[in-house]
N, C-alpha and C positions, 0 to 999 in steps of 0.2 A: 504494500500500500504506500510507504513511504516513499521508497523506488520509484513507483509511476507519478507521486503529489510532485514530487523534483522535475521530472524529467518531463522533454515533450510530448506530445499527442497522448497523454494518460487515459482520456478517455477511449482512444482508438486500441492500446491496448488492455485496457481492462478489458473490451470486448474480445478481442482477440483470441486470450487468454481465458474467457467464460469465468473471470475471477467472480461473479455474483452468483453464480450457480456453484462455483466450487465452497464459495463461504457459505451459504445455503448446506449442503451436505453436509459442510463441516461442523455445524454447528445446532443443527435442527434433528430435534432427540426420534423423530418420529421418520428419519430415513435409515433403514435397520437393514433393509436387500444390498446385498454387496456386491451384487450386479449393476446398481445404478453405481457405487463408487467406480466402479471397473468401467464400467462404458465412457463415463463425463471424463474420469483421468485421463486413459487414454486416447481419448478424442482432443483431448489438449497439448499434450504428448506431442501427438502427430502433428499439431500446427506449431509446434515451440519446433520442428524437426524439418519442415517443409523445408523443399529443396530451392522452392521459390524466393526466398527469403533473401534481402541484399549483407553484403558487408556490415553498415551500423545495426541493421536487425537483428543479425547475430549477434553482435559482440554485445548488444543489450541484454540478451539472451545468456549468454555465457556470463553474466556478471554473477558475485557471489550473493546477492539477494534473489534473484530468478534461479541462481541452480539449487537453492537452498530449495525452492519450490519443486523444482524437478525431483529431488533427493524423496519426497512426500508425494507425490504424485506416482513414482512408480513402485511405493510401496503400496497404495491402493490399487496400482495395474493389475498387481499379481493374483492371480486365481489358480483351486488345486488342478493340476491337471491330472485326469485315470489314462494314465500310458497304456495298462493293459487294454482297456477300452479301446485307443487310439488304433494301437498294434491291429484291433480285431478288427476293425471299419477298413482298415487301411486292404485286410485284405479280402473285404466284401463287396469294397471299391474295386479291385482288380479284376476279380470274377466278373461284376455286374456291370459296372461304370456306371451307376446310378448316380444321378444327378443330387438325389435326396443325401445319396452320402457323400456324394463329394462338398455339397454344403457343410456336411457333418466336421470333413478333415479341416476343412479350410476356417471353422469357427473355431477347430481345439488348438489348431497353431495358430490362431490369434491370440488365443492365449497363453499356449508355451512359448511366444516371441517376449513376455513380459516377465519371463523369467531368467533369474540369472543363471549362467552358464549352461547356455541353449544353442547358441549362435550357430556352432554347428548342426545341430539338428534340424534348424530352422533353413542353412545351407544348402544342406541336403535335398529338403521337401522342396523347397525351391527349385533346386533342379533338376529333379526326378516327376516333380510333378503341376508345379508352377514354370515351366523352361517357356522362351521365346516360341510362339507359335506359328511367327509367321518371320522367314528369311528372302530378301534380295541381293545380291551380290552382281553391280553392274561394272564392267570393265572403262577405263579410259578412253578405250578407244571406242566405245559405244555413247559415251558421254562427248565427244568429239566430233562426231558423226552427225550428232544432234543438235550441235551449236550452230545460230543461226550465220549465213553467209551474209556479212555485212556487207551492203549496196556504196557506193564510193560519194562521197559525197563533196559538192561543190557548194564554194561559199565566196560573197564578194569581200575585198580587204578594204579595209577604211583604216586607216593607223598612221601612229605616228611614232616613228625610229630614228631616235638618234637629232631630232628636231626637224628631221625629212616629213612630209607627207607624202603616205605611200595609199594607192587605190591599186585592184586590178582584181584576179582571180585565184583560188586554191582548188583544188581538186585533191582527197585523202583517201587512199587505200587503204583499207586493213583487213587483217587476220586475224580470226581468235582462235584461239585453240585453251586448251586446261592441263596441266600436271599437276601429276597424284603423288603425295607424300607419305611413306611410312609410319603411321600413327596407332596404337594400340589400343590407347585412350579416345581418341576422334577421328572423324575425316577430316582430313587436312587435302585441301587442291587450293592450285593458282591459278587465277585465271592470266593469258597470255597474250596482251593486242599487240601484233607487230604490224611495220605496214612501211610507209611511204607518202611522202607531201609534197609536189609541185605546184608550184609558183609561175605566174606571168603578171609582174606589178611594174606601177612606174612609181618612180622618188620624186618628189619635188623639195628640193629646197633654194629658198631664193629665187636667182634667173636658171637654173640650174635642172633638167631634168632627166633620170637614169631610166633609162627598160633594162627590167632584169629578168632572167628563168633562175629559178630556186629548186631544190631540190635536195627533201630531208628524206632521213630514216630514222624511223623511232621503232622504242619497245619500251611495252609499258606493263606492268605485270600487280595483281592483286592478289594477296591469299585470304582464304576463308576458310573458318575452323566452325564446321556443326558436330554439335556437341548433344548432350541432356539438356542443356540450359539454356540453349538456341542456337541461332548462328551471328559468330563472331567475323565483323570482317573489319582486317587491317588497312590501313590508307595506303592508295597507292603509291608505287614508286616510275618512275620512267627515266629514260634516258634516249639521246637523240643526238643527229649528227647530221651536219647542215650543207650546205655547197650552193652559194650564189654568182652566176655568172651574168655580167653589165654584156648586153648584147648592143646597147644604144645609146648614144648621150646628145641630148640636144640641152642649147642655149639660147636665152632674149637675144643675146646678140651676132648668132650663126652669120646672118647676113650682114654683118661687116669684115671684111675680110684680115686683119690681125686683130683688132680684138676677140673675136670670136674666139680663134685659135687662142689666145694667152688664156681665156677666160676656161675652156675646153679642155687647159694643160694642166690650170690652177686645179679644177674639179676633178680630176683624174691622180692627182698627187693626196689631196685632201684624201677623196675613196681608200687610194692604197694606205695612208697613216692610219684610216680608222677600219680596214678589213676585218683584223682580228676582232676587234670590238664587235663589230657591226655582225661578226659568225658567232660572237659567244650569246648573242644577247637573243639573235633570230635562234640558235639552237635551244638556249633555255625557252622560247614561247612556242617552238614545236613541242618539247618536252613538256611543257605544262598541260599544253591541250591536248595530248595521247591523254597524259594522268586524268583530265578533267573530264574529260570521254568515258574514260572507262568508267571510274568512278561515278558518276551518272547513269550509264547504261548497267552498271549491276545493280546496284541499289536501287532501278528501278522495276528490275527480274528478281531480285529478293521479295522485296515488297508485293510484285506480286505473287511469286511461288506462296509466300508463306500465309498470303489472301486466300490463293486457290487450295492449300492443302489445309486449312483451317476450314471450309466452306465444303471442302468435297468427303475431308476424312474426319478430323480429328470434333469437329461441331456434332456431325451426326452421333458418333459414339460417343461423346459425353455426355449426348442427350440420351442414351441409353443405358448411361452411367458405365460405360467400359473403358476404362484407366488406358490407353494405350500407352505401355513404358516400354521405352528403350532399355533392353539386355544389354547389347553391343552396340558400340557404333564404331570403325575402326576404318584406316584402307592403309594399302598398301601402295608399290611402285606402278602397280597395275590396276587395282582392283578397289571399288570401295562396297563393302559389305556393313548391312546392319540388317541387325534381331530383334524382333520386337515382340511385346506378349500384347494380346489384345482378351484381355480378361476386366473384371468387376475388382472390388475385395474379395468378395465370398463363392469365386470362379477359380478352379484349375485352370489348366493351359496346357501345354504340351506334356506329355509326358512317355514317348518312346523315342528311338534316333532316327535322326529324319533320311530320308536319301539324298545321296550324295552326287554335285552337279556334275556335269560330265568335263571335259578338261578342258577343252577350248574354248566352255560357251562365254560369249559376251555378256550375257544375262541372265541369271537362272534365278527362282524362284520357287518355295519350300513354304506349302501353307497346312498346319496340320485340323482335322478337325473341329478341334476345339474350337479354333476361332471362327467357324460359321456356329458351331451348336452354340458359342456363350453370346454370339448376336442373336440369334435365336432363341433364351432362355429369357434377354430382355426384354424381349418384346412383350415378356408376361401374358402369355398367350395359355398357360396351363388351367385349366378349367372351365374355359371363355369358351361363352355362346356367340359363335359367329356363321355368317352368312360364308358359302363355301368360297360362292364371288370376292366378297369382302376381302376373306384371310386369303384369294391368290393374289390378286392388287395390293395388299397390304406385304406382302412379300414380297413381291416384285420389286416395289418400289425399294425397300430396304434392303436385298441383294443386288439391286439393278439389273434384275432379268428383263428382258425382255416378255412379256407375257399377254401378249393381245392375240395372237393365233390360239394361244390356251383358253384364253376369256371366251372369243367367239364360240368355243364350242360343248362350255358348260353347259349343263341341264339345269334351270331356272328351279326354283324354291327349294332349293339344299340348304338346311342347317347343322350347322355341327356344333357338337357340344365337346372340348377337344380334353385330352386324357390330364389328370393331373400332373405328372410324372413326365418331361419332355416329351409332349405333346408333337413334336417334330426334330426329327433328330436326322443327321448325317455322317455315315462313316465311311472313313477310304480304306481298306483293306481289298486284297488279293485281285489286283487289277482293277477295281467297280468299286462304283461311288452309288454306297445304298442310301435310301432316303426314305424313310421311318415316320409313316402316320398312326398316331397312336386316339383314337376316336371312343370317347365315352357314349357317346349318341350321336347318330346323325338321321334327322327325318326330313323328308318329303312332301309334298301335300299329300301323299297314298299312303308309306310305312314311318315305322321307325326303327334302326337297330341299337344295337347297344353294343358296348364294348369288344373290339375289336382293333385290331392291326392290321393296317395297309402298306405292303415295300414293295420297292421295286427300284430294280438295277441299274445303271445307267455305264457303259464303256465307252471309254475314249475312241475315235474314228481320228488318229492324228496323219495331217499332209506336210508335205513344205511350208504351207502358210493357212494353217488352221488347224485347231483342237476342236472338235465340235463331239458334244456328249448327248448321245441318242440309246433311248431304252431297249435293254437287252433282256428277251424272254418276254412270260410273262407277269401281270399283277399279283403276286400273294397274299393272299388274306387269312388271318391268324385269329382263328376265335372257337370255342366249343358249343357256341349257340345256334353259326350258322347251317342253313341247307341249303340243297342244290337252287332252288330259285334265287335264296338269299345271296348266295354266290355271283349268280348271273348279274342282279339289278346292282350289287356296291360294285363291281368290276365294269360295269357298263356309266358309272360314274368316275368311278378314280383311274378308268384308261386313258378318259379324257383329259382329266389332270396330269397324269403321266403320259400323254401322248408319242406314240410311235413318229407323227410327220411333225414332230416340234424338237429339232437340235438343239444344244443351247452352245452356241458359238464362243470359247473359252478365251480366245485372241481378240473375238467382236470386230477382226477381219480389219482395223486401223492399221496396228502398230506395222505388221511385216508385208503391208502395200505401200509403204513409205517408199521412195524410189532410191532413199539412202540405205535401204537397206535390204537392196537385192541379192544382194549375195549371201544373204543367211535363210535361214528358216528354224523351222522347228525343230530339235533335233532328241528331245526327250520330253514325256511324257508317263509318266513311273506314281502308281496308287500303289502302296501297302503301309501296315504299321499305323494306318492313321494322320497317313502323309499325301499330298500331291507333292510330287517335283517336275519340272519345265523348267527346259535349258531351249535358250538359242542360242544359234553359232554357226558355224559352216557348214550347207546341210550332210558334207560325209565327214565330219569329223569322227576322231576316231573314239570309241563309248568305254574312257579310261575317267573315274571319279578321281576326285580333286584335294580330296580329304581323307583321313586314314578314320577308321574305323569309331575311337574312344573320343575324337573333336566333332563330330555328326550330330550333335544334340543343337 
């Protein structure tokens, strides 16, 4: 209390810190559940811990009146944990992969995290069974390929050099190109404009006036570090190197015939004494406006990358409360690679080793189930009376299927009452992508049935340039209630749903009609373990993994 009366914004961190609900507990005889201590402490915890937090937030933080409060705070964290309990869920999880118990594991090590000398255990669960569920690893030179070809640009000169007025034209070539830095901790690249600046200006000074051709070379170079904490970029640097050649000199007084010439001889002695000059001063304002260039043109493809990946990825999934954290983020001379989990708090996430990309590809990508089934667990979809129409639209749109060829050919007044227990689920194993309708009720304006399971298989169909996933076999339906008509009419609905003439286009037929990237294709496409993997590269590269066995998580 003292702490915050001295200090600034007290009011903003008393709230922060939930200091009136913690004084509340502490002091009101009639809070006796030591579940409520447990919940408010560490919910406090975790904001005195946010990663979000600046330099002086910390160190207010780390003083010896706030840690004095940490010290009490996670002696209320702590709750008993039944390890033998834990042990036995852990292995009814593995059997079943029930949802209900993976909520189960992911509550008790919220609470063996608040215990002392756990770290490892917590280690552990973490990457066995909370691991990165979703992998990219895109090469330099696929990041290169991609950079836009800058158009040359011509500009008029208005300036003044050296007490000259100068007018005429510029015309600027460049090149961008990017290198990748070896980083453990982040991706580290620079980006790399080189290029070229010609000149056709005239000088005036006085009676006095030069035609010149100019002609620079510049390189101007930027690095940028993304990180967990954003992306960091360093100011640019550049350098340049100049060469002006006088192709013209006229004079007021050309038409008199010796002064002209003296005046002609003076202006030409004067040029050569200030050459040097006149090369350091045009090379340093070629070098500034590489730097000013660049620096402008990324800052202004930062701001929007980090518009469009806020609006397309990371908005949706925190409206659906799914934490996506960075495992990795790293590159190397060649390669930048990151790992990310796309889970809740009280969601698993990967948990087998994913397969491994093949060796040449420029791009490959590793998405394990988990990360559709924990979008799909958000959606709070378990129990829920919905229209059949409804729940395919509402899907759609949250996976971005495609799904109007499916819509046209629903049968009109389907209601479904959908199973408590992931209602919808997805898993990749042995080649095929099954997809798991789990149905409490569904009626018609005719029947109604009850409880039952709907699956059905889907295998990849992969070319040079397309992965397209089309139903294999036929619908199974899993119930001890139904008979043979029963069979007919829920098949004669959820074929529809799973329809035979509706692909679902895995590329969406964009990236590898790109004309920069004709020379590749698709070169893998591998379900098992609970994994998809997809590599592109050269389409006959040769099918050697890239990773040894024990680093594949």
């Amino acid at each position: 209390e003292e702490k915050l009366t001295r200090g600034e914004n007290g009011d903003g961190w008393r709230s922060y810190l939930m200091l009136d609900r913690l004084t509340q507990i502490a002091t009101s005889t009639w809070v006796t559940d030591p579940s409520v201590r447990h919940e408010v402490s560490r919910e406090v915890l975790r904001r005195m811990n946010d990663k979000g937090l600046g330099e002086q937030q910390k160190a207010f933080i780390e003083s010896s009146e706030l840690q004095q409060l940490v010290r009490m705070l996670q002696d209320w964290a702590v709750s008993t944990v039944d390890y033998p309990k834990f042990a036995r869920t852990l292995e009814q999880f593995e059997a079943s992969r029930s949802a209900a118990l993976a909520t189960q594991l992911v509550n008790t090590m919220e609470d063996v995290r608040w215990v002392k000398d756990t770290t490892e255990l917590t280690n552990a669960f973490n990457t066995h069974y909370r691991n990165a569920n979703v992998r990219l690893s895109i090469t330099g030179q696929l990041v290169n390929d991609f950079l836009p070809i800058l158009e040359p640009i011509e500009e008029n000169i208005r300036d003044n050099v050296m007490g000259a007025s100068v007018q005429g034209k510029n015309s600027t070539w460049t090149q961008l190109r990017v290198r990748l830095f070896e980083d453990d901790e982040r991706i580290r690249l620079r980006f790399i404009a080189s290029g070229n600046t010609r000149s056709r200006t005239v000088s005036r000074k006085g009676f006095v006036r030069f035609f010149s051709n100019g002609n620079s070379k510049f390189l101007a170079g930027k690095e940028l570090q993304v990180s967990r904490q954003g992306i960091f970029a360093h100011d640019a640097t550049s350098s340049a190197n100049s060469r002006t050649k006088v192709v013209d000199l006229e004079t007021d007084y050309d038409h008199i015939p010796l002064v002209g010439w003296v005046i002609r001889q003076m202006a030409m002695e004067e040029l050569h004494e200030q050459r040097n000059t006149m090369k350091s001063v045009m090379t340093n304002r070629v070098s500034k406006a590489a730097r000013t260039r660049l620096d402008e043109s990324l800052q202004e493809r930062i701001t929007d990358y980090e518009a469009r990946l806020n609006e397309k990825i990371m908005a949706p999934l925190r409206e659906l409360q799914l934490d996506p954290s960075a495992i990795e983020m790293r590159s190397t001379a060649e390669r930048i690679v990151l790992r990310c989990r796309i889970a809740s708090a009280a969601q698993l996430a990967a948990y087998t080793p994913r397969p491994r990309a093949l060796k040449d590809s420029v791009m490959s990508m590793q998405f394990h189930e988990s990360s559709a089934n924990n979008l799909l667990e958000q959606l709070e979809l378990d129990g829920q009376v919905i229209d059949l129409e409804e729940l395919i639209q509402k899907l759609s749109e949250r996976l971005e299927m495609d799904a109007d060829a499916i819509r046209e050919e629903l049968p009109e007044g389907v209601k479904l009452r959908l199973g408590q227990d992931r209602p919808i689920q997805i898993e990749f194993d042995d080649h095929r992508i099954l997809v798991t309708f789990r149905i409490a009720e569904l009626s018609t304006p005719r029947r109604k049935w009850r409880n039952f399971v709907v699956r059905g298989k889907y295998r990849a169909d992969m070319g040079r340039l397309h992965v397209d996933l089309e139903r294999e076999g036929g619908i199974e339906l899993i119930s001890e209630q139904l008979g043979f008509r029963d069979q007919i009419a829920l098949r004669g609905i959820f074929t529809k749903v799973m329809t035979r003439n509706h692909r679902l286009n895995v590329m969406r037929g964009r990236f590898l009609e790109d004309p920069r990237l004709s020379n590749l294709g698709v070169t893998q496409f591998v379900v098992r373990d609970g994994w998809v993997g997809l590599s592109i590269g050269p389409p006959n590269s040769p099918k050697v993994a890239t990773e040894t066995p024990n680093t594949a998580r």
